[in-house]
C-alpha positions in Angstrom: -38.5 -127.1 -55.7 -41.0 -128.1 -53.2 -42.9 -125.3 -51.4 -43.5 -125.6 -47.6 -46.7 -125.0 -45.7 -45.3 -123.5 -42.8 -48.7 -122.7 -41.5 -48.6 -127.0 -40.6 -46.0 -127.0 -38.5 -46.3 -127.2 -34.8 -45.4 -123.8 -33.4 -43.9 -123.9 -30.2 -44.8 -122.7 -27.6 -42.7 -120.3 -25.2 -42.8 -121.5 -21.7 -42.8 -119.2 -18.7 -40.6 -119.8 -15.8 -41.8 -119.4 -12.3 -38.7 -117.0 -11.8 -39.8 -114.7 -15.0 -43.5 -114.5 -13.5 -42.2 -113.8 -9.9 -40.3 -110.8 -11.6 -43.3 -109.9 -13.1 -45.5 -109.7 -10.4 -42.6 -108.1 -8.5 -42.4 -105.1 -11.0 -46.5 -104.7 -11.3 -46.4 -104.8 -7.6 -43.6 -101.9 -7.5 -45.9 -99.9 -9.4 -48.5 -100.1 -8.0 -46.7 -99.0 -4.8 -45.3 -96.2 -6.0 -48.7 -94.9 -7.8 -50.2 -94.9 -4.7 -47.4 -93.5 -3.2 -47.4 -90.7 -5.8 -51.6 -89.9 -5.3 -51.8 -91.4 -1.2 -54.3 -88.7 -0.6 -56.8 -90.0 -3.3 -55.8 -93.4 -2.6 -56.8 -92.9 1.1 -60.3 -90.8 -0.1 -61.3 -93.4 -2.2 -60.6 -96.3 1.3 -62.3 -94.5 3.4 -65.1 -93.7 1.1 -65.3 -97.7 0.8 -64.9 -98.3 4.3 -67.8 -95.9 5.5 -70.3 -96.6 2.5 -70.0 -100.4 4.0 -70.7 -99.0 7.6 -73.4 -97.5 6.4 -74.3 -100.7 5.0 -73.6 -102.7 7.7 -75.6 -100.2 10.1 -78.5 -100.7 7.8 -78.3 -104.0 7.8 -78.2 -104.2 12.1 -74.6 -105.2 12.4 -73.8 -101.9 14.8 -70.2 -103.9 15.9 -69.0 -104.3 12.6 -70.4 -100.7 11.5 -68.7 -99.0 14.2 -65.5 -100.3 13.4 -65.6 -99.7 9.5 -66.4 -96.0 10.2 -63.6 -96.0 12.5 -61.7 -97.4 9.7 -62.9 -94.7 7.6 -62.2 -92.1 10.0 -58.5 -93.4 10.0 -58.1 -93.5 6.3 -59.7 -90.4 5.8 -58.3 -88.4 8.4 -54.6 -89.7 8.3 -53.7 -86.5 6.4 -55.6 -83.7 8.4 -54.5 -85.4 11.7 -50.7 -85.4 10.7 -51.1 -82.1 9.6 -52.9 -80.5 12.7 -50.7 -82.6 15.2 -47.5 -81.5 13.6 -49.1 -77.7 13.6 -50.1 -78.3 17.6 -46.5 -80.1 18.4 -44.0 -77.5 16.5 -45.9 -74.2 16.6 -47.8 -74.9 19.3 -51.0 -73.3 17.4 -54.6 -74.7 16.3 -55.0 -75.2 12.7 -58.2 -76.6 10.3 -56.6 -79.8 9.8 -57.1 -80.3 13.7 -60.5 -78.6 14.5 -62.4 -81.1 11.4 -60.7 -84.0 13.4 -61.9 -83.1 16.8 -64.9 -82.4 15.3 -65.5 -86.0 14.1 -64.6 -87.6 16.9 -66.4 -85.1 18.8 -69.4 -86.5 16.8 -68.3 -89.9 17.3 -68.3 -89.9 20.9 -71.8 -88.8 21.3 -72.9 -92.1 19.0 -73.2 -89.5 16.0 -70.4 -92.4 13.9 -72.4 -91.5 10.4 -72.1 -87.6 10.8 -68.5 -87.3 11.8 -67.0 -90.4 8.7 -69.3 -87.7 6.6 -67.4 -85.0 7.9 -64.1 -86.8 7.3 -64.8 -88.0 3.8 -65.7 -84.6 2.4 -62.7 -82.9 4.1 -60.8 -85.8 3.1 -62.3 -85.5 -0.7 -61.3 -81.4 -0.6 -58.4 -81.8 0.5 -57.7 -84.4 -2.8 -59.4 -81.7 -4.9 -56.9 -78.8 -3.1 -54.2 -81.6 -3.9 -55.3 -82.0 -7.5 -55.3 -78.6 -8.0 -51.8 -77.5 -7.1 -50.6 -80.8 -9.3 -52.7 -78.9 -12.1 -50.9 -75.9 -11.6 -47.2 -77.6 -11.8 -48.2 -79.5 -14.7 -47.1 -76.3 -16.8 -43.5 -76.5 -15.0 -43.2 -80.4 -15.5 -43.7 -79.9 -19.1 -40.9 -77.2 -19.6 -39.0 -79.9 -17.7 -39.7 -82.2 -20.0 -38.4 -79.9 -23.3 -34.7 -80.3 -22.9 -34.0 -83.8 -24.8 -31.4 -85.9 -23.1 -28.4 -86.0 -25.2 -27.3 -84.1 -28.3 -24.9 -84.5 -31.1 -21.8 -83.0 -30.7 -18.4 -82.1 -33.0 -15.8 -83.5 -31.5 -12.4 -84.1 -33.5 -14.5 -84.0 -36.5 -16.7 -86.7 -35.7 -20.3 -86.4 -34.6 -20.7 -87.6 -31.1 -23.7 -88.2 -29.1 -23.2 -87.5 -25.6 -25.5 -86.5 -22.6 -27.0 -82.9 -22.5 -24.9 -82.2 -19.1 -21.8 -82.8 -20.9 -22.2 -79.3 -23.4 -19.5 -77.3 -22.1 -19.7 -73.0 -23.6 -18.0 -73.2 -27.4 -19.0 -76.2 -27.9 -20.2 -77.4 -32.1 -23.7 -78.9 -31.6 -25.8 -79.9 -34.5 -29.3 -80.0 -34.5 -31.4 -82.0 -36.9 -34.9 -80.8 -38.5 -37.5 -81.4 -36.1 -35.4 -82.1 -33.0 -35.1 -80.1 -30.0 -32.7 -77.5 -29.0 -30.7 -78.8 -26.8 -28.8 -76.1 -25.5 -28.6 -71.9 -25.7 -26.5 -71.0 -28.4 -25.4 -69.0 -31.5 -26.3 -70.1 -35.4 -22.8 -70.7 -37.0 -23.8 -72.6 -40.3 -27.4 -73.5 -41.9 -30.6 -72.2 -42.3 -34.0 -73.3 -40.6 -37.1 -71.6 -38.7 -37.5 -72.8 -35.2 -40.4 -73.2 -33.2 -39.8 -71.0 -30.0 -43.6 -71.2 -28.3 -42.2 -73.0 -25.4 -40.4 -70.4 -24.2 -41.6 -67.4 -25.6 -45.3 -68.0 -26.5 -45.0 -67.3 -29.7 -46.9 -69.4 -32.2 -44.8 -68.5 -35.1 -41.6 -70.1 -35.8 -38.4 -67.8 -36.4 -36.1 -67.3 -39.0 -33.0 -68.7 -37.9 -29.6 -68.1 -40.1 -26.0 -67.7 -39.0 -25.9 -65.1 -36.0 -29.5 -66.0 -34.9 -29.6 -66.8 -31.0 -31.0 -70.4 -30.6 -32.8 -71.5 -27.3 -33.1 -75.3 -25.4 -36.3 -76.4 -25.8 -37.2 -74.9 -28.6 -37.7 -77.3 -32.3 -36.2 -76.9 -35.2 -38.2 -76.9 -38.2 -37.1 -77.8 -41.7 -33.4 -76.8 -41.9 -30.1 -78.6 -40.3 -28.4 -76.3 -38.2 -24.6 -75.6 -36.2 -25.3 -74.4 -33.2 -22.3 -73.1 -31.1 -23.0 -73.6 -27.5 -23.3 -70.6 -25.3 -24.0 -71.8 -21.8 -24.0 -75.8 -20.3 -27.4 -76.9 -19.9 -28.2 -75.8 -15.9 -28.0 -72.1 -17.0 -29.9 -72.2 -20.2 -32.8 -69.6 -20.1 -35.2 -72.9 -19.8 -33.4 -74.2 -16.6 -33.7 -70.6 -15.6 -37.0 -70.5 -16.2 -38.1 -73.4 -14.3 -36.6 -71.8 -10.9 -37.7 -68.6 -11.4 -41.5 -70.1 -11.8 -41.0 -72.3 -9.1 -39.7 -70.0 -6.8 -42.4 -68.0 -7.6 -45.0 -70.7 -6.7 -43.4 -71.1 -3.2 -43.8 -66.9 -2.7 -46.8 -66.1 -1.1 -48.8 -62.9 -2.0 -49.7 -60.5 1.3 -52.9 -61.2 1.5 -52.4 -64.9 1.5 -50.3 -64.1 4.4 -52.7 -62.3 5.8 -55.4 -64.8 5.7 -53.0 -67.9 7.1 -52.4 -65.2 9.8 -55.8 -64.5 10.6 -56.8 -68.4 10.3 -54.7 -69.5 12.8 -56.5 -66.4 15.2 -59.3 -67.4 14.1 -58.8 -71.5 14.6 -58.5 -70.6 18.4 -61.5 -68.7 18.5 -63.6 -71.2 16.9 -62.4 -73.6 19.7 -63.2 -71.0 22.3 -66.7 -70.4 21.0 -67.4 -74.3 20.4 -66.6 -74.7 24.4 -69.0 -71.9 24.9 -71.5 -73.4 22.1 -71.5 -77.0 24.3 -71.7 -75.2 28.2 -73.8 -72.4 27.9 -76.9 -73.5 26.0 -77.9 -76.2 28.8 -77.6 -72.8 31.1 -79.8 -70.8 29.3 -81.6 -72.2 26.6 -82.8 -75.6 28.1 -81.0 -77.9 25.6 -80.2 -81.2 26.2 -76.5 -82.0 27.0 -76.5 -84.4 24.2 -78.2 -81.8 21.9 -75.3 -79.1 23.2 -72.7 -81.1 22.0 -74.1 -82.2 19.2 -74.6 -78.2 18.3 -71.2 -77.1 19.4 -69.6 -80.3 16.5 -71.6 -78.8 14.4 -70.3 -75.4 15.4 -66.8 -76.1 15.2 -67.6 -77.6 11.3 -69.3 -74.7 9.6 -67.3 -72.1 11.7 -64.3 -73.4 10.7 -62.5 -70.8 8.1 -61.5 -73.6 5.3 -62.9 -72.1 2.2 -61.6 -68.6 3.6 -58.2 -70.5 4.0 -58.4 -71.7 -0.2 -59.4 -69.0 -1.5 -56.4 -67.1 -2.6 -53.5 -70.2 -3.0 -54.9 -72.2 -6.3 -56.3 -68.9 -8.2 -52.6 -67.2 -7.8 -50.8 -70.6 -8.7 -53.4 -70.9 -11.6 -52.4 -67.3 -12.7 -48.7 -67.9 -12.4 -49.1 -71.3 -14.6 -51.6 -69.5 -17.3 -48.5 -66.6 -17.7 -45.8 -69.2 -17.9 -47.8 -71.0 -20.5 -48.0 -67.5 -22.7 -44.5 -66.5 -22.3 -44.8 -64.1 -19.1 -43.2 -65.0 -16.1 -44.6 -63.8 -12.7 -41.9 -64.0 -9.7 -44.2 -64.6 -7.3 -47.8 -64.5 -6.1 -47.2 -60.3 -4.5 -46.4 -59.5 -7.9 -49.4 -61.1 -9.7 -51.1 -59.6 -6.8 -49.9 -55.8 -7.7 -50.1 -56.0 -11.3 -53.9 -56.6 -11.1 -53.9 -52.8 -9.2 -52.0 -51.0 -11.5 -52.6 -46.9 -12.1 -50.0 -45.7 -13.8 -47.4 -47.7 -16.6 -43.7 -46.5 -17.2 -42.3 -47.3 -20.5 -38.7 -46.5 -21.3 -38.2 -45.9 -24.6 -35.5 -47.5 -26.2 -35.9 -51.2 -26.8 -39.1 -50.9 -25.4 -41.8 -48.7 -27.2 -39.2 -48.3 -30.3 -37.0 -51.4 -31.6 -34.0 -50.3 -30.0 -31.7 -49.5 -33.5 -32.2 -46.3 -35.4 -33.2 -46.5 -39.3 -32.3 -43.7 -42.0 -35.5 -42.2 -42.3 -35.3 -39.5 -44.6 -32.4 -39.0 -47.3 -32.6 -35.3 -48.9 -30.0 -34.5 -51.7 -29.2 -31.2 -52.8 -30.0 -31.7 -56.5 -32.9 -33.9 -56.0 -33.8 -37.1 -58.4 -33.0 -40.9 -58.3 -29.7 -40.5 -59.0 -28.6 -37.5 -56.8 -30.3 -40.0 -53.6 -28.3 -42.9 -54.6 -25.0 -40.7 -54.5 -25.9 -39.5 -51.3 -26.0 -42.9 -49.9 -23.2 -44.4 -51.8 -20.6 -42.0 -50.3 -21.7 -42.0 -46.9 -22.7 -45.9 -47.0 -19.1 -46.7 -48.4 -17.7 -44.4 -45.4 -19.7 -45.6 -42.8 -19.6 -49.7 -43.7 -16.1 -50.5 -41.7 -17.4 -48.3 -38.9 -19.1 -49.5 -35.5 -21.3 -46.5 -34.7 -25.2 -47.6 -34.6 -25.6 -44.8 -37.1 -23.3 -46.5 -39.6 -25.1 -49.8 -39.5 -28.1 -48.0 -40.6 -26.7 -46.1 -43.2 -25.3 -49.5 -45.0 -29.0 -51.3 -44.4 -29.9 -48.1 -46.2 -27.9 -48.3 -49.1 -27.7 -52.3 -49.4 -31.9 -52.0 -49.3 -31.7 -49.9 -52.7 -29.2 -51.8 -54.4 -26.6 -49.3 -54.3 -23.5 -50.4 -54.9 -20.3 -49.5 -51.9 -16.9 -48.6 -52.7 -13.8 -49.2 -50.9 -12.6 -45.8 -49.0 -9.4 -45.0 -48.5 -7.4 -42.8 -46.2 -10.2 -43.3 -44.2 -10.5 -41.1 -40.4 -13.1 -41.2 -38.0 -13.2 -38.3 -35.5 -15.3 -40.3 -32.2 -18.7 -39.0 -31.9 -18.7 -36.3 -34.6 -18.0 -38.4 -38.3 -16.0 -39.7 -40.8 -13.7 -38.4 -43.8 -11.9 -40.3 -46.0 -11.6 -40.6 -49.7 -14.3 -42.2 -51.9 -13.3 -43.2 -55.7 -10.1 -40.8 -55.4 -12.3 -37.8 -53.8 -12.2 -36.5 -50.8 -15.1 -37.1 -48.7 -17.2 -37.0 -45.3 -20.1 -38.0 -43.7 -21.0 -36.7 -39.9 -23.3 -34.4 -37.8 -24.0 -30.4 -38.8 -20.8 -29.5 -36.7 -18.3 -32.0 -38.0 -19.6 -30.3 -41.5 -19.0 -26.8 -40.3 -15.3 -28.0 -38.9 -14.6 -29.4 -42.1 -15.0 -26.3 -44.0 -18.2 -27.6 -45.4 -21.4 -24.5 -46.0 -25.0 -26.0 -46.1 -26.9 -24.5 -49.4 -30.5 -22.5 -48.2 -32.2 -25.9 -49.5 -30.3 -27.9 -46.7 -30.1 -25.9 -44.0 -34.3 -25.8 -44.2 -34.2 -29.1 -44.1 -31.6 -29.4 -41.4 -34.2 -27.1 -39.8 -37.8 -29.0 -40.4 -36.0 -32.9 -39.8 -34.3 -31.3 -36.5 -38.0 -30.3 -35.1 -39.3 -33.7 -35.5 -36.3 -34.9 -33.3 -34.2 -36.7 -36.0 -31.0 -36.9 -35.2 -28.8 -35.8 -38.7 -25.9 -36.8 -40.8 -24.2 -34.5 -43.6 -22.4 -36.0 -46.6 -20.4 -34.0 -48.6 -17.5 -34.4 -51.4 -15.0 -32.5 -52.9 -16.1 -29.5 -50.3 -19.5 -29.6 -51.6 -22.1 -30.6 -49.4 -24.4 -33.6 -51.3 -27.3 -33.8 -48.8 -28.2 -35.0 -45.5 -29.4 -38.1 -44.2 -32.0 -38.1 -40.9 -32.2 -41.0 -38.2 -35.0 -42.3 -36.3 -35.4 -45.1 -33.5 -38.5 -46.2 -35.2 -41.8 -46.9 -32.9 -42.6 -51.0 -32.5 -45.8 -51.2 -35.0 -48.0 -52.5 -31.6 -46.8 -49.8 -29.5 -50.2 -47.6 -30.0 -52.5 -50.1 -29.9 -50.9 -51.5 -26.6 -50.9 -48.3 -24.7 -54.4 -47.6 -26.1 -55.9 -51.5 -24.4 -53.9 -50.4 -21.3 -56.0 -46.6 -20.8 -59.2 -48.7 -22.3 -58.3 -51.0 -19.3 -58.7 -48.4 -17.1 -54.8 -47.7 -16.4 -54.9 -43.7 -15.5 -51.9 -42.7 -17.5 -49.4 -44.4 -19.4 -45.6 -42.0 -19.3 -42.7 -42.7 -21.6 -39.0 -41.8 -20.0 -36.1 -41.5 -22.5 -32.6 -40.7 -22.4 -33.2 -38.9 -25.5 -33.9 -34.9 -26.5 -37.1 -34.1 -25.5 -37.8 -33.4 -29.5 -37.1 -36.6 -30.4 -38.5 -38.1 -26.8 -42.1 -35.8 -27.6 -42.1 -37.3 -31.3 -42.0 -40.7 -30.2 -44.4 -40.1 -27.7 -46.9 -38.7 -29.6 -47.0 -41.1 -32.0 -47.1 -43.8 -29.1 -49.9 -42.1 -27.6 -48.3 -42.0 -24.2 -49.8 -38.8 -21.8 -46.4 -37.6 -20.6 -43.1 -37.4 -21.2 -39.8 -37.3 -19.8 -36.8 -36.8 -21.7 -32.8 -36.7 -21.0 -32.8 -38.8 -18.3 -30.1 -40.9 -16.8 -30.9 -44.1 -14.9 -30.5 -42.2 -11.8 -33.4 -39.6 -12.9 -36.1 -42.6 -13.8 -35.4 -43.6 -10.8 -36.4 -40.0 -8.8 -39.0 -40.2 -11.6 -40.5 -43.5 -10.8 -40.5 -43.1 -7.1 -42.5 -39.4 -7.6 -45.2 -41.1 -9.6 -45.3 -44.0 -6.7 -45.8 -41.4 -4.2 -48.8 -39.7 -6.3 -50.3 -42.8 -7.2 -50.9 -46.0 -5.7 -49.0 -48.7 -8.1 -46.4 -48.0 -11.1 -45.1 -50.2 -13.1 -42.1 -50.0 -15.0 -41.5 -51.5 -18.3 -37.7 -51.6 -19.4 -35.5 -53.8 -21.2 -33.5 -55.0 -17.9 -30.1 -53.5 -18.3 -30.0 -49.5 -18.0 -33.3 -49.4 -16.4 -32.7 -52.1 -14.2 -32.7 -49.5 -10.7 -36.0 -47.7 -12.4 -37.6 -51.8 -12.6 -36.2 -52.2 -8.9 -38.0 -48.6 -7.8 -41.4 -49.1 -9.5 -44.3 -51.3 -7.8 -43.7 -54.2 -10.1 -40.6 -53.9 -12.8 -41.8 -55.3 -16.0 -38.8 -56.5 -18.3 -39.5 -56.9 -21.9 -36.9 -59.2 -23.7 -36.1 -61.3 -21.2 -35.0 -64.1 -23.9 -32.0 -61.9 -24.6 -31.4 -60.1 -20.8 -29.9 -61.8 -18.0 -30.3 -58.6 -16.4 -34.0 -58.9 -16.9 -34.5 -62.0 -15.4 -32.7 -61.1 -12.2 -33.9 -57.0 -11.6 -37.6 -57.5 -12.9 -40.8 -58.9 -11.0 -42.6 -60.1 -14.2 -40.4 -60.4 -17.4 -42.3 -60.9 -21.1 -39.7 -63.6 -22.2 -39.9 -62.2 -25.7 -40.0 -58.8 -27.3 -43.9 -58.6 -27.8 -45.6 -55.6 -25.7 -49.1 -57.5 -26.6 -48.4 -59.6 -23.8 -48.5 -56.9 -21.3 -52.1 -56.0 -21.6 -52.5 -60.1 -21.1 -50.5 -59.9 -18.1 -52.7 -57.1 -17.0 -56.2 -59.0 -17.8 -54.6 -62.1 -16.2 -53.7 -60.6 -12.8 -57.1 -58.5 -12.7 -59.2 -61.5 -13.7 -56.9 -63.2 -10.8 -58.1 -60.8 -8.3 -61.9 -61.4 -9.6 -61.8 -64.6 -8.5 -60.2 -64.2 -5.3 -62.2 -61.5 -3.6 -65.5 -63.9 -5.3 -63.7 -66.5 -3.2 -63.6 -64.2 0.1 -66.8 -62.8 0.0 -68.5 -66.4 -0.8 -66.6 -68.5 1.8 -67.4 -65.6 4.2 -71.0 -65.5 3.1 -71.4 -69.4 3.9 -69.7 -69.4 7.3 -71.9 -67.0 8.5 -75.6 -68.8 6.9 -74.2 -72.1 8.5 -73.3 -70.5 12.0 -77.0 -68.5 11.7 -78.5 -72.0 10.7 -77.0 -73.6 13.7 -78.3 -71.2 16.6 -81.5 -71.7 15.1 -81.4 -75.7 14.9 -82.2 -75.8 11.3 -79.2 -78.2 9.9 -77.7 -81.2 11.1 -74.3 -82.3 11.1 -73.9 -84.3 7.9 -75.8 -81.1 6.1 -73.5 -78.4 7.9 -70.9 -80.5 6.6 -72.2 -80.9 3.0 -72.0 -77.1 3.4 -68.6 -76.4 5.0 -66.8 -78.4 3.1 -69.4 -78.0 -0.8 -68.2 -74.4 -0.3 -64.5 -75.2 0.0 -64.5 -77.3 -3.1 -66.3 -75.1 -5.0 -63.6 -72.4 -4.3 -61.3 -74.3 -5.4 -62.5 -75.1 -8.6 -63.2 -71.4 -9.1 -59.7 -70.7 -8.7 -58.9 -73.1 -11.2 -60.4 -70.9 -13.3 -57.5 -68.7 -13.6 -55.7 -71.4 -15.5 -58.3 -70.5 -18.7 -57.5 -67.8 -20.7 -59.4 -64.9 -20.1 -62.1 -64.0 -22.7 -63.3 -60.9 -21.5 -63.9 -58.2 -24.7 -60.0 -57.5 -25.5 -58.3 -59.6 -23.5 -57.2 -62.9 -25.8 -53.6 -64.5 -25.8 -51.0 -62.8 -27.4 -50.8 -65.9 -29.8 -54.3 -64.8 -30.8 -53.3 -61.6 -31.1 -50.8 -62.1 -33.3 -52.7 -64.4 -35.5 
């Protein structure tokens, strides 16, 4: 069989038609428009940057017709923004703003045959204003990405047939299935497999979680390894991702006080510059001899570098900054007042419950009467087989107990639970019980010397107890703990080495049991037995003694203490709806390390701002100083002006680092 040299034959070539290359050009053309659309402000900057470096040229060159009109060309590209903006400021609000006074100023300049000095002017406002531009882009880029986590469509069961359909489509109850290494697409509970998902996206975590039946599942997160069924608990616009996106950017839209204050005091201030410029190009003529021409010339120059720009950027791009470097670690800020406050904090509120401890008590201690191996595993083999059918958080604690040293449970019969006090019943034909000290006594049932010492020495550490007796004999007792959160001391000891005065635990608990936990936290007051409405009386005392408290709850029971407090700081917020609504800054997961962070972040925040204010102020007044003395010129008073505004802005772009200050590293670090 003859082989063929295919690389002989003619190959054909593909012709174009003039309809397929008009489509092309079409669509390049489209984009093009709509990138310049997208960045017009750099588009325009980079014009009229072109436009007056060929003015220049031509000026050089001794073409003063054609250099005129590119510098007016370049004043119109460059100033297209500031005008619009200053117009629409002077038309609706009938007010003077920056955009407006750099304007006048250029043309000012212009009209006195200064055309070089005032396109400076415009390109360098024109070039900050990009830069301002840039910067808040920067900031959102955080928000686009979480926008970008939630895949499109997902598989769904449907009739018993995998389906693909459209994200929007998950309706609550819903079987999805998610495949190793794809996204989350919605909120949901683990109903079959086993896998460890990667929840840094929303939580900040850099370790991937053990998921298994039961587990809660979030969108955006990716699943490692393992297939999983994921039941569907929400449709996708009220996922704790979609919730987080609004909840950020609502909070970039907030403004803190001070930034009100300082758009307040600009537009004031905007009318006084225009007041003093008029005085700046009347008076000097009058008393100083100057030249009209000179006296104009000063008062453009006056209106420049005594215009309040850099004091105007010096707050905005830190605070978004801040609010983007939290969201990025897990903690969200609800606005710029609250980022504002946290970086003033004196005194921190923890609750206790779910906050400093885990949240579910633990069998600490298991004493039995005749002591040894066996005598321990009896103890927790009658109360364990009692307690496994019951719901009381106790019980669940007692079976962990038992199951963790392999003790085997029987099934109880006749079994009677008395609410709040215990259980009786009858275990392998006996009669049994399990309950507190006076269920015991009720029953009939007389503590030996050995356990009523015990009883004694477990109840002064604040452990709450549980006697287990058979056949009318008491066996021994068992003793309960909400155990403290391993991070818990060295968290409250970063906050006091951060300078926070005192850190104050408040528990619905005894005071024993609210005093051990608190020692061991290493908190420096404690209030115990409280109901909600008492940390709130509690909170607002401490606000009234000192200047900012924050409150740290879990969302739910504490949610009128978080509402009270300076800022309400809710920890879980991955598992709280309550959190995300009541609290000003929730820790979307359960890690307190982050709150030190959130701390660092919103002082380093603050840093950066008042450097901002006291350097823009600092430059106004060298410039102003510089003027009356007739040491700069126009294009170096706006080199100046408008040097310093860019370089507060990229200051407050700082914030979006972390901070590296001595203890302050992420709470990824951290954990590594």
């Amino acid at each position: 069989m003859d082989t063929l040299d295919r690389s002989a034959e003619p190959v054909e070539e593909k012709s174009v038609s003039p309809a397929t290359l008009f489509r092309r050009a079409g669509g390049a053309a489209s984009a093009l428009v709509g990138l310049v659309r997208e960045h017009q402000q750099a588009f325009l900057t980079v014009l009229s940057f072109l436009l007056i470096a060929a003015g220049w040229a031509a000026e050089r060159w001794g073409s003063p017709a054609w250099a005129i009109l590119l510098y007016a060309g370049g004043f119109v590209a460059g100033g297209y923004h500031s005008a619009r903006e200053g117009l629409t400021t002077l038309i609706r609000e009938r007010d003077l703003d920056v955009d407006l006074l750099m304007v006048v100023a250029a043309i000012g300049a212009a009209s006195i045959g200064y055309w070089a000095d005032g396109a400076v002017l415009i390109l360098i406002f024109a070039f900050s204003g990009t830069l301002e531009e840039y910067a808040m882009r920067r900031t959102g880029r955080d928000i686009a990405a979480l926008m970008t986590l939630s895949p499109e469509t997902a598989t769904v069961f449907k009739d018993g047939r995998e389906v693909e359909v459209p994200v929007q489509e998950i309706r609550p109850g819903d079987l999805v299935l998610v495949r190793a290494s794809e996204r989350v697409p919605v909120d949901g509970v683990v109903v079959e497999g086993h896998s460890a998902v990667d929840e840094a996206s929303i939580t900040g975590e850099s370790i991937p979680k053990e998921k298994s039946p039961g587990a809660r599942v979030f969108a955006g997160t990716i699943n490692g390894p393992g297939v999983l069924k994921v039941q569907a608990a929400s449709s996708a616009e009220e996922t704790l991702l979609a919730r987080l996106i609004q909840l950020v950017q609502e909070a970039q839209q907030e403004k803190p006080r001070t930034q009100l204050f300082i758009e307040r005091f600009e537009r004031r201030y905007a009318r006084f510059v225009v007041a003093a410029s008029l005085l700046v190009g009347t008076l000097p003529p009058l008393v100083l001899g100057w030249s009209w021409s000179e006296t104009v010339y000063r008062a453009m120059i006056f209106l420049v570098v005594a215009s309040p720009c850099a004091l105007v950027a010096s707050m905005m791009p830190a605070v978004l900054s801040g609010i983007s470097n939290g969201a990025r670690h897990g903690i969200l800020f609800k606005g710029g007042s609250h980022l504002e406050i946290m970086g003033e904090l004196d005194v921190v509120a923890f609750d206790k419950t779910g906050t400093l401890t885990h949240g579910r008590p633990v069998v600490t201690d298991v004493v039995a009467l005749d002591g040894g191996a066996g005598a321990r595993q009896r103890v927790l083999q009658i109360a364990g087989s009692l307690e496994r059918w019951s719901e009381h958080p106790l019980a669940a604690a007692v079976v962990a107990a038992a199951e963790a040293e392999r003790v085997p449970l029987l099934e109880p019969e006749e079994l009677q639970e008395t609410p709040g006090a215990g259980l009786a019943g009858k275990v392998a034909g006996a009669p049994c019980l399990v309950g507190s000290v006076d269920f015991a006594a009720r029953s009939g049932i007389e503590l030996p010397g050995q356990l009523r010492q015990a009883v004694e020495e477990l109840e002064r550490e604040g452990k709450a107890l549980a006697v287990v007796a058979c056949a009318g004999r008491a066996l021994g007792v068992l003793a309960f703990q909400d155990t403290l959160r391993e991070q818990a001391p060295r968290v409250i000891r970063r906050l006091k080495e951060m300078g926070v005065r005192k850190v104050i635990m408040l528990t619905g608990d005894t005071q024993r049991s609210g005093e051990a936990i608190g020692a061991k936290a290493g908190c420096d007051q404690v209030y115990a037995s409280l109901l909600p409405e008492d940390k709130v009386r509690i909170v607002k005392e401490l606000s009234a003694s000192h200047r900012r408290v924050a409150m740290v709850g879990d969302g739910v029971n504490d949610a009128p203490a978080l509402a009270s407090a300076s800022v309400g700081i809710a920890m879980g917020g991955a598992g709280s709806d309550v959190a995300l609504e009541t609290a000003d800054v929730v820790l979307v997961s359960d890690d307190l390390e982050k709150l030190p962070y959130a701390i660092a972040l919103a002082r380093r925040v603050r840093r950066i701002v008042k450097q901002n204010i006291v350097f823009s102020l600092s430059v106004i007044a060298l410039l102003v100083t510089a003027n009356f003395m007739e040491a700069i010129s126009l294009p170096v008073g706006v080199i100046g002006h408008e040097g310093s505004t860019v370089l507060v802005i990229l200051n407050g772009l700082r914030a979006l680092c972390t901070p590296r200050a001595a203890g302050e590293r992420a709470p990824s670090e951290q954990a590594a």
